[in-house]
C-alpha positions as CSV (number, residue, x, y, z in Angstrom):
1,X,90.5,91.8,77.6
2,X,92.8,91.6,74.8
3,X,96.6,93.3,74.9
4,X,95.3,95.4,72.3
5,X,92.5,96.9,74.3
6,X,94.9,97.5,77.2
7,X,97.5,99.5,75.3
8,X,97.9,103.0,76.9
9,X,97.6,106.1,74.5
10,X,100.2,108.6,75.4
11,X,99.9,112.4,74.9
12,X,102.4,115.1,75.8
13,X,100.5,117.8,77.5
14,X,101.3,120.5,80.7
15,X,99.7,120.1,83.7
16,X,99.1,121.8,86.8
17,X,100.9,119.9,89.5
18,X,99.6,120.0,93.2
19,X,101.2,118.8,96.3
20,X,99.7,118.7,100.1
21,X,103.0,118.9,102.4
22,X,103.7,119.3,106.3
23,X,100.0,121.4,106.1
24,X,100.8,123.9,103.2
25,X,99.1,123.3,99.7
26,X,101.9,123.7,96.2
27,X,100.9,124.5,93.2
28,X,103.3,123.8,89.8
29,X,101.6,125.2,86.7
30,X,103.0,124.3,83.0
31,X,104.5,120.7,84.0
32,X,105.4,118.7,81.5
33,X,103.7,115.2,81.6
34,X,102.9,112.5,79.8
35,X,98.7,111.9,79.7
36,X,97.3,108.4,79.0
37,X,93.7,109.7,76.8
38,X,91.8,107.3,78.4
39,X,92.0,107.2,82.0
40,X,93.7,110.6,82.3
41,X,96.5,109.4,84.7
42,X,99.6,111.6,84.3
43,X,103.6,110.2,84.1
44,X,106.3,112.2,84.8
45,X,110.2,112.0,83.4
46,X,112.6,111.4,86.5
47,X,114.1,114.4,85.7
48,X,110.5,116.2,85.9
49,X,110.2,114.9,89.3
50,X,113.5,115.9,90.8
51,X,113.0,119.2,89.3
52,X,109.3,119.7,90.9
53,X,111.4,118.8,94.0
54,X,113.8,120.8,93.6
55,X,111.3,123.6,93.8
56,X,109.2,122.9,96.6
57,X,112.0,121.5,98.8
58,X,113.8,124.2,98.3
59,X,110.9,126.8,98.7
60,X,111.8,129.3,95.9
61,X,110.2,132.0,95.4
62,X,106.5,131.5,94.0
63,X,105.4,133.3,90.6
64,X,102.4,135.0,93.0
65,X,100.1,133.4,95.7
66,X,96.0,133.0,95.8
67,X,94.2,132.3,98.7
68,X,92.0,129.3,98.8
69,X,89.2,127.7,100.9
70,X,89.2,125.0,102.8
71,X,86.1,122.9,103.4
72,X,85.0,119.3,105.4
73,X,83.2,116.9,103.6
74,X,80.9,116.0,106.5
């Protein structure tokens, strides 16, 4: 595979971010990240990350709350 096939395509977007921690589910909507268009995988600024930190670390108040179910694969 040539370098030019490898080259990553890079498009600002906003994501939902979701993190599983100590047995309670987070949810950060509008995000910013950065998308590769091919395999979807998202990047984040350092400053994007300590912010997203920030706000589950420091358990501020959430915009609302929804309920969600929980099922087992087997």
């Amino acid at each position: 595979m040539s370098a030019k096939t490898k080259k990553e395509i890079l498009v600002e977007k906003r994501v939902t971010y979701t993190l599983l921690k100590d047995g309670q589910f987070f949810i950060v909507e509008n995000v910013p990240a950065r998308i590769d268009a091919r395999s979807g995988e998202q990047f984040f600024s350092p400053q994007t990350v300590e912010h997203l930190q920030q706000i589950i670390l420091k358990h501020r108040k959430p915009v609302r709350t929804i309920e969600t179910p929980v099922f087992e694969f087997a």
